[in-house]
N, CA and C atoms as a LAMMPS dump frame, in Angstrom:
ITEM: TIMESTEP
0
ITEM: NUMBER OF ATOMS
417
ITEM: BOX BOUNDS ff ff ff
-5.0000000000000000e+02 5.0000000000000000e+02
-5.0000000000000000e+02 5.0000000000000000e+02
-5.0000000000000000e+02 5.0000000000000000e+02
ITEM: ATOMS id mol type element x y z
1 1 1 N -243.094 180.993 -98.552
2 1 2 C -242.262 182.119 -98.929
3 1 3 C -243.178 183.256 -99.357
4 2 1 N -242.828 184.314 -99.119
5 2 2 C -243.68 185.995 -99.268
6 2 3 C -243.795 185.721 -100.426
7 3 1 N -244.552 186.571 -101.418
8 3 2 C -244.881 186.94 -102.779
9 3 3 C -243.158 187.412 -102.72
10 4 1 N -243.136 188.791 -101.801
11 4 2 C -242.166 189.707 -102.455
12 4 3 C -240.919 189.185 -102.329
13 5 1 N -240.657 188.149 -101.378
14 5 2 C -239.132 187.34 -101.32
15 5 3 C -239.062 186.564 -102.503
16 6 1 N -240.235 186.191 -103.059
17 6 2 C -240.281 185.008 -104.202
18 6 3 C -239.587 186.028 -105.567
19 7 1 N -240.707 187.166 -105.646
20 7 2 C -240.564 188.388 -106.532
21 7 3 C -238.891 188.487 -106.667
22 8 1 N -238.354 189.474 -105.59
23 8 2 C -236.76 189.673 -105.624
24 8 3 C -235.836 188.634 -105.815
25 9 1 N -236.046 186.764 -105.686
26 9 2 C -234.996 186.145 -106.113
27 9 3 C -235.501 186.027 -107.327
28 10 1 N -236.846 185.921 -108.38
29 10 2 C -236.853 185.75 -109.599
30 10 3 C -236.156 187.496 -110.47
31 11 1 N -236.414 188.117 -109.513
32 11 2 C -235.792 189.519 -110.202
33 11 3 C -233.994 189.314 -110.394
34 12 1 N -233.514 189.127 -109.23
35 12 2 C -232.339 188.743 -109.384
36 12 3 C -231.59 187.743 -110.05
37 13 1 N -232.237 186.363 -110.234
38 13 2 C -231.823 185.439 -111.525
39 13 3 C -232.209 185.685 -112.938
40 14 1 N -232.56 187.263 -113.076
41 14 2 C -233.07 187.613 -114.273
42 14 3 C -231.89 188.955 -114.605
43 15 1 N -230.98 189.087 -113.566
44 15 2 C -229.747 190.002 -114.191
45 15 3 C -228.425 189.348 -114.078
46 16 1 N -227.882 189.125 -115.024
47 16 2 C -226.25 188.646 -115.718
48 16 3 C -225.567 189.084 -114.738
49 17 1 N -225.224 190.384 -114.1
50 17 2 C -224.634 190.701 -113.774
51 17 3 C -224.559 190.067 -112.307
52 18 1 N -225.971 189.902 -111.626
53 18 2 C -225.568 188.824 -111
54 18 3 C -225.398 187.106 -111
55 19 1 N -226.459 186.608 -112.182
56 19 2 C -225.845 185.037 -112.283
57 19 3 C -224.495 185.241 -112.857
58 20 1 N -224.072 185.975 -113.597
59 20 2 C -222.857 185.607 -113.908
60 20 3 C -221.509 185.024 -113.044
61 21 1 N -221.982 185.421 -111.718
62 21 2 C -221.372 185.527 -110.318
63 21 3 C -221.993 184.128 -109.175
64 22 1 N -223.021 184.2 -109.43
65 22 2 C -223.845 182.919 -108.428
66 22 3 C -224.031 181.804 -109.231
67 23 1 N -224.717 182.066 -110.442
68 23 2 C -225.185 181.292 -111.414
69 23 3 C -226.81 181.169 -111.303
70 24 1 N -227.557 180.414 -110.484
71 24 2 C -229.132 179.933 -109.743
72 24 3 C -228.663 179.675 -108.672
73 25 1 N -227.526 180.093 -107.535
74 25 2 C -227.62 179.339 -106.39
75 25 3 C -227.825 180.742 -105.736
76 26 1 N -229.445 181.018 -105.902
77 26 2 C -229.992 182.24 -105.173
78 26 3 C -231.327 181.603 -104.013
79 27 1 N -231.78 181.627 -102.523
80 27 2 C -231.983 180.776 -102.479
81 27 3 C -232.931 181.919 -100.996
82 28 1 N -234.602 181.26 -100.751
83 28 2 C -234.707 182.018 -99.467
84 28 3 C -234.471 181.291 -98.359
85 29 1 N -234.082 182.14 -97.284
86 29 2 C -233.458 181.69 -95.96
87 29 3 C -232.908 180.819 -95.798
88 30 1 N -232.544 180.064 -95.555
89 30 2 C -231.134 178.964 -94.925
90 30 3 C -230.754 178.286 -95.666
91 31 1 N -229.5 178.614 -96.281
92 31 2 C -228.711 177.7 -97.329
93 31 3 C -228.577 176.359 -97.057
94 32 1 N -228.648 175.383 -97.945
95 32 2 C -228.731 173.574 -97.94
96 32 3 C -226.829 173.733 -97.681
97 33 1 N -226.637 173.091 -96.968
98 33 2 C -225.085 172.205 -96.149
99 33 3 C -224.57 172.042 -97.978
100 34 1 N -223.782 173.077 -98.097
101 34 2 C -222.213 172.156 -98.748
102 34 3 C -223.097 173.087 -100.423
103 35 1 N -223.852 174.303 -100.379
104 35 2 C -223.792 174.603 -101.726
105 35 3 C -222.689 174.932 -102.395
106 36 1 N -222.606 175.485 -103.206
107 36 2 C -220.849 176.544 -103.452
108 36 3 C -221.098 177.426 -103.731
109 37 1 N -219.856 178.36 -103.432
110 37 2 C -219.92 179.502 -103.198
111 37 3 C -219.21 180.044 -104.264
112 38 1 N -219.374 181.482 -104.654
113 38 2 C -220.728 182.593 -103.797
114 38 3 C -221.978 182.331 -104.202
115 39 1 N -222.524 182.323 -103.062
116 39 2 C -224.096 182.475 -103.453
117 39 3 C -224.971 183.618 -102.355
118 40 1 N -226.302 183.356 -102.851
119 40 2 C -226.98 184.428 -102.411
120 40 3 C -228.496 183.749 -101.063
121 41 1 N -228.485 184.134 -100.165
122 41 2 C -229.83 183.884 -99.554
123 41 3 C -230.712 185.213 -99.312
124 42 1 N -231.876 184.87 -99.264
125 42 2 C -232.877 186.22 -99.199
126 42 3 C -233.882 186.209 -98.025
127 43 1 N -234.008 186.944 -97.32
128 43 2 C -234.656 186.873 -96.065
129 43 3 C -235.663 188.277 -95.993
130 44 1 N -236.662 188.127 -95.949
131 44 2 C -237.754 188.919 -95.048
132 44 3 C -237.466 189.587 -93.614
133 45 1 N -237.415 190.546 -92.899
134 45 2 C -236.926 191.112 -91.889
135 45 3 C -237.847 191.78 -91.302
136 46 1 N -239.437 192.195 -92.262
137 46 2 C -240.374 192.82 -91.812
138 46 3 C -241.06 193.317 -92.385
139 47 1 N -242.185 193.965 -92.375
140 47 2 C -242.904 194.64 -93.454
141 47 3 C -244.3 195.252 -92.317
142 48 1 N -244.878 196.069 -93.385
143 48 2 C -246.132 196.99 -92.969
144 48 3 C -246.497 197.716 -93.859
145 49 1 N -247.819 197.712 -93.651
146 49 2 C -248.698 198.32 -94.433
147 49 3 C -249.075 200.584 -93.882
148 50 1 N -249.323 200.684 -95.228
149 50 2 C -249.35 202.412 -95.215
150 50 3 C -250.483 203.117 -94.867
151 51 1 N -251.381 203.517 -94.067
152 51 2 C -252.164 203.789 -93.789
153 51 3 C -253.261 205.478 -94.181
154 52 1 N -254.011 205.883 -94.691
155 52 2 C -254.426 207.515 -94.555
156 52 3 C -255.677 207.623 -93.678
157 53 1 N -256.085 208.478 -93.736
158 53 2 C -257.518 208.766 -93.088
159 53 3 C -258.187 207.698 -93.335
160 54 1 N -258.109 207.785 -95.044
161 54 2 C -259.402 206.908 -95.79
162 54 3 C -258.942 205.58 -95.29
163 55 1 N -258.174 204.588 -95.326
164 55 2 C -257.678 203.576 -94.664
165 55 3 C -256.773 202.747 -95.844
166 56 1 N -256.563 201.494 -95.543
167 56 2 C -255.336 200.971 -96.193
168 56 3 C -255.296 201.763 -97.75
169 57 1 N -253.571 202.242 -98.014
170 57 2 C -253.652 203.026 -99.167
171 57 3 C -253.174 202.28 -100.151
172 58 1 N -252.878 200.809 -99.879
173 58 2 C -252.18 199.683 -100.751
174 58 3 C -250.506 199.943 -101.056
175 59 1 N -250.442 200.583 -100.166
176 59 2 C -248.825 200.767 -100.088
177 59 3 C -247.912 200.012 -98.65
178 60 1 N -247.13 198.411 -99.619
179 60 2 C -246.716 198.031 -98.676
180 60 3 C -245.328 198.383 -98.498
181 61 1 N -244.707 197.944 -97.293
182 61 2 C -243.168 198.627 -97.389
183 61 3 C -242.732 197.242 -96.061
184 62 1 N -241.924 196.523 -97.187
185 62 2 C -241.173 195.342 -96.458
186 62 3 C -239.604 195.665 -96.606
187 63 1 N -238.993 195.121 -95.757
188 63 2 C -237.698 195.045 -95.354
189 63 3 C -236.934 193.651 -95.648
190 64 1 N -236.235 193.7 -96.384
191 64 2 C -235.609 192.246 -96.918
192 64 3 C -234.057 192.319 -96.898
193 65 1 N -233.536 191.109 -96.368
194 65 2 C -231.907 190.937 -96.163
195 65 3 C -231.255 190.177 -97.443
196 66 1 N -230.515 190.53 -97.944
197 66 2 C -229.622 189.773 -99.161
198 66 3 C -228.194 189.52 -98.58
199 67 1 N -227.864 187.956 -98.229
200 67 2 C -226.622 187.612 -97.635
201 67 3 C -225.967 187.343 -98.915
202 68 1 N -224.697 187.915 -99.178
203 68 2 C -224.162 187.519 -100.052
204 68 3 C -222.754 186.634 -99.681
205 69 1 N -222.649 185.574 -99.912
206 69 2 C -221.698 184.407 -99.262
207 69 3 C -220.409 184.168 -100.416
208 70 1 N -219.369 184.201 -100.122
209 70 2 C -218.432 183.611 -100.936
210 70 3 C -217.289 183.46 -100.049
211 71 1 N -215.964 183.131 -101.08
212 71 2 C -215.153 182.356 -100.354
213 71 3 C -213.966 183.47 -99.697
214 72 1 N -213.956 184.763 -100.084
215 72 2 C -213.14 185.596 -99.404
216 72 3 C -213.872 186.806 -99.427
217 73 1 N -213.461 187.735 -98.357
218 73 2 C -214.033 188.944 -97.988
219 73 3 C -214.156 189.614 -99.243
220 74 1 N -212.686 189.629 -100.072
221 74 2 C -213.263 190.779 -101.407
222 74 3 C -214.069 189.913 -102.73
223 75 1 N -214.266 188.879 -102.638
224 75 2 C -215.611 188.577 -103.374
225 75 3 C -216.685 188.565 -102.672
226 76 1 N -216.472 188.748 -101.448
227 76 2 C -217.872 188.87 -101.012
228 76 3 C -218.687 190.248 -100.814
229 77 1 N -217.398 191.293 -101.002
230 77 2 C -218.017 192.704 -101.039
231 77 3 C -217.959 192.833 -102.341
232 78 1 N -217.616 192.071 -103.542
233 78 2 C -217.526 192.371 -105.046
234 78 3 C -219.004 191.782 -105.221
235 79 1 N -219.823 191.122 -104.524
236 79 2 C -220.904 190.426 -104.795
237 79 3 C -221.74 191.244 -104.456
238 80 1 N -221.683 192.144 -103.366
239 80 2 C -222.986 192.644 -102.588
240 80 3 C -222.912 193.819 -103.209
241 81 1 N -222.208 194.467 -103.752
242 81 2 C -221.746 196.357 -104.907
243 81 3 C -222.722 195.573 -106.113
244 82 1 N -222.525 194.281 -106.724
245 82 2 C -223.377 194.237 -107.833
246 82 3 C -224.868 193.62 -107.693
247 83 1 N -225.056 193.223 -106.062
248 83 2 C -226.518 192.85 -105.708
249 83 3 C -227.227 194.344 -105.925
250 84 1 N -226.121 194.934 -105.051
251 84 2 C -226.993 196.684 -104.624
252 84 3 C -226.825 197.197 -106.107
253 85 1 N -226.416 197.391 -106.706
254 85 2 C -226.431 198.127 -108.204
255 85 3 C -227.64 197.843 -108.514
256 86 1 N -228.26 196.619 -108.679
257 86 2 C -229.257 196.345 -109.222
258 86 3 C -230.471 196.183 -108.393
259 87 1 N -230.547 196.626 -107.092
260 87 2 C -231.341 196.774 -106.324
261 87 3 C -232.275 198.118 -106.164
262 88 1 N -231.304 198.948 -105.678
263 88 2 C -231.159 200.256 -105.256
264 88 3 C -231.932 201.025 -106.428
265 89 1 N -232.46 201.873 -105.651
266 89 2 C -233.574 202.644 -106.954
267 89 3 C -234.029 202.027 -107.991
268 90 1 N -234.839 200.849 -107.67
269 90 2 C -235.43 199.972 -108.424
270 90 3 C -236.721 200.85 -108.774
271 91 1 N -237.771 200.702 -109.51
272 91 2 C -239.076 200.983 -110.077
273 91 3 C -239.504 199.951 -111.154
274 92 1 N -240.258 199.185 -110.953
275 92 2 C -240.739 198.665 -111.777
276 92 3 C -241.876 197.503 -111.907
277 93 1 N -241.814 196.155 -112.298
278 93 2 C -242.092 194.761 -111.959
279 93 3 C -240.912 194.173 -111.545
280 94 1 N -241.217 193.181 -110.258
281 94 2 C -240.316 191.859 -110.032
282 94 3 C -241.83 190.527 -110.255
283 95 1 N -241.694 190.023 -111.53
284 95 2 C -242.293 189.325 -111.257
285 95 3 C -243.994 189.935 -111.298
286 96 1 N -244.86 189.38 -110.433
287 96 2 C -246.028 190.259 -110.496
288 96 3 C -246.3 191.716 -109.73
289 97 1 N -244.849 191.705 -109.17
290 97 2 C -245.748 192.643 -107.766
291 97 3 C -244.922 193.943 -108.518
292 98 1 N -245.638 195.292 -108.368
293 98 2 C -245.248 196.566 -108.971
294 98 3 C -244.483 197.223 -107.829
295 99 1 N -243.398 197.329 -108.173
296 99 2 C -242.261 198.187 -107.303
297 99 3 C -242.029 199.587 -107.301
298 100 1 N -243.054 200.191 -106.243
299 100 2 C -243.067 201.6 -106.288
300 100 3 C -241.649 202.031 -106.228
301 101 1 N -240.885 201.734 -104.901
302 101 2 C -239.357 202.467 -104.501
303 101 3 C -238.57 200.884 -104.036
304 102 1 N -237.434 200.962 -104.371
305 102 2 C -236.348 200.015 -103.519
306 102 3 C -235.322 200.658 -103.294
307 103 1 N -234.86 200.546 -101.711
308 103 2 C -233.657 201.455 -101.647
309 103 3 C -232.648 200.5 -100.534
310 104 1 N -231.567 200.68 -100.971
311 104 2 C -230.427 199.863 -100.415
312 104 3 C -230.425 201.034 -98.566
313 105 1 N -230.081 200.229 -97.872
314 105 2 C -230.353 200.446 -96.478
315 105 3 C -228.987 200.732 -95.876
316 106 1 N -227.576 200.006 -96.764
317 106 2 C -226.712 199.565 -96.011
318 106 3 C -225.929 198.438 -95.93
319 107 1 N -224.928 197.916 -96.004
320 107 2 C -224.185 196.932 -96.096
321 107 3 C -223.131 197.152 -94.794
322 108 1 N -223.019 195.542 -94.246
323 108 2 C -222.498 195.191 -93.042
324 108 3 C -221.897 193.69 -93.094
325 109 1 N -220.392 193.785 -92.871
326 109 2 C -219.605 192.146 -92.913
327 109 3 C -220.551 191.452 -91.888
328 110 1 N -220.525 190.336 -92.42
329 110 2 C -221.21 189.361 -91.529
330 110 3 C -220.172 188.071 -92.13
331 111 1 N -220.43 186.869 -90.814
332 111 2 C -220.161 185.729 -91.003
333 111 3 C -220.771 184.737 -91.264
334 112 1 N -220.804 183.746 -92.225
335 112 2 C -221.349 182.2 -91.722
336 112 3 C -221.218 181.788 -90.283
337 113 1 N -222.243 180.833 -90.049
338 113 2 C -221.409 179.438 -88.695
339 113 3 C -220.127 179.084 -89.428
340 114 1 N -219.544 178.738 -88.6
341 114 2 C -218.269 177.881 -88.89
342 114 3 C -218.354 176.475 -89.683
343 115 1 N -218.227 176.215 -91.095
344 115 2 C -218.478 174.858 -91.101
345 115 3 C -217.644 173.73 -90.836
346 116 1 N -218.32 172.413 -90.563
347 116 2 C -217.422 171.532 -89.655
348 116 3 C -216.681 171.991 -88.392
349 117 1 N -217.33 172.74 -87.594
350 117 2 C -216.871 172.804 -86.536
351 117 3 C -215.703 173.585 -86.229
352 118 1 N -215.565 174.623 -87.059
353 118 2 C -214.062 175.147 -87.447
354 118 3 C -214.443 175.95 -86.723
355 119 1 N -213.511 177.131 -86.487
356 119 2 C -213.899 178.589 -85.304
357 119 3 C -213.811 179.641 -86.022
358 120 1 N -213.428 179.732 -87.294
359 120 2 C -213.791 181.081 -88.1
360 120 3 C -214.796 180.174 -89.366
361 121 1 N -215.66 181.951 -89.372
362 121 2 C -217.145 181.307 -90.112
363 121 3 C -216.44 181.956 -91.466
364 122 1 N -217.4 181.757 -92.598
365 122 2 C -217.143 181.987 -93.708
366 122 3 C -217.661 183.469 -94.447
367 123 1 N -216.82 184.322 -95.308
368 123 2 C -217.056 185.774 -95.646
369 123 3 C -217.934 186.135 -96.235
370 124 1 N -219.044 186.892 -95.53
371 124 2 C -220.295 187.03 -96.432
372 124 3 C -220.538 188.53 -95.952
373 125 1 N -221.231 189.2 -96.741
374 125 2 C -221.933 190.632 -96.978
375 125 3 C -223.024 190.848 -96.913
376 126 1 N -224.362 191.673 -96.048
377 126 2 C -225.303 191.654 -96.037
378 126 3 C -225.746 192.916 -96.232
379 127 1 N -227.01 192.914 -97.23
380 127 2 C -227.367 194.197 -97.638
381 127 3 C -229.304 194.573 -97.075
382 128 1 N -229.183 195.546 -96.455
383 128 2 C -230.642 195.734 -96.252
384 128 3 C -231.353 196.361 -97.268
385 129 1 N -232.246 196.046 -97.486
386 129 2 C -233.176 196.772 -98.601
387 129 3 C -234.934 197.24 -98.194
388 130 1 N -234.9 198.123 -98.56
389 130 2 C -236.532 198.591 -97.857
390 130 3 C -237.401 198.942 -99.244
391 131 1 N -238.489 197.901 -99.739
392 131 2 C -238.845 197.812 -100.631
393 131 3 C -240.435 198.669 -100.441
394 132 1 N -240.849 199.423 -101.29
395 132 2 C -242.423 199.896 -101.574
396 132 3 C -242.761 199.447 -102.414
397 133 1 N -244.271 198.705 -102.378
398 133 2 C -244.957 197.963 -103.428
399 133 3 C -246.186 198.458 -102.965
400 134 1 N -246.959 197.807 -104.145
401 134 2 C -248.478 197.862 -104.531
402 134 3 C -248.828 196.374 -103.907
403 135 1 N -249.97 196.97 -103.013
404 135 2 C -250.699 195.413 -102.141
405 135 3 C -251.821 195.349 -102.377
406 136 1 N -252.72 194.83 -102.532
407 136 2 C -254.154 194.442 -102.353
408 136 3 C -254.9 195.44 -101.034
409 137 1 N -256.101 196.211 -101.135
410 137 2 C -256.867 196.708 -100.295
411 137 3 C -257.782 195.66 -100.042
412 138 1 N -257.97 195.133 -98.917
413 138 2 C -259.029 194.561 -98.175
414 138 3 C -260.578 195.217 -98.779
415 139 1 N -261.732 194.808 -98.963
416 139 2 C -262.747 195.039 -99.505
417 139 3 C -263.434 194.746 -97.851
């Protein structure tokens, strides 16, 4: 798992506003069969480094997905308004890594698979986030 995927789920089990809602079932990439819901998965989508003349400027800028899963559409958009609240124009620490900018990208219904074989998947919310941090310069 990335530093910064590790970073954003310890950032996020560190605001009420969202365990109060998940509890710890915040989790990266592919949820374990049969957690309960709502919960949260966190995914990496991409990242790159910032470049000047002089060369790497230690400015990284990754792209990270927050699925927010629950059991009906309006908890599942009541979940992803209080992921992004606390996302969105972030500055600070998550953890070790220093968070120049975080900015919410966008939110889009998405589905689960179907579980057990059913033909409608389950109501979840996905939020893009485009994070700037402080990286290590190569020596």
């Amino acid at each position: 798992m990335s530093t910064l995927k590790k970073a954003v789920i310890d950032y996020l089990l560190s605001q009420s506003a969202v365990t109060d809602l998940v509890s710890t079932r915040i989790r990266p990439g592919v949820i374990e069969q049969g957690l309960a819901r709502p919960h949260l998965n966190v995914n990496q989508t991409g990242s790159d480094v910032h470049y000047s003349m002089d060369g790497n400027t230690g400015l990284g800028e990754t792209f990270i997905e927050i699925n927010c899963q629950a059991d009906t559409e309006k908890a599942a958009a009541e979940l992803a308004e209080v992921v992004r609240k606390e996302i969105d124009g972030y500055q600070g620490t998550w953890g070790t890594v220093s968070i120049k900018a975080s900015f919410w990208r966008g939110t889009r219904d998405t589905r689960t698979a179907p579980p057990g074989g059913g033909e409608v998947g389950l109501p979840s919310q996905t939020i893009a986030v485009e994070v700037f941090h402080a990286i290590p310069v190569p020596s």
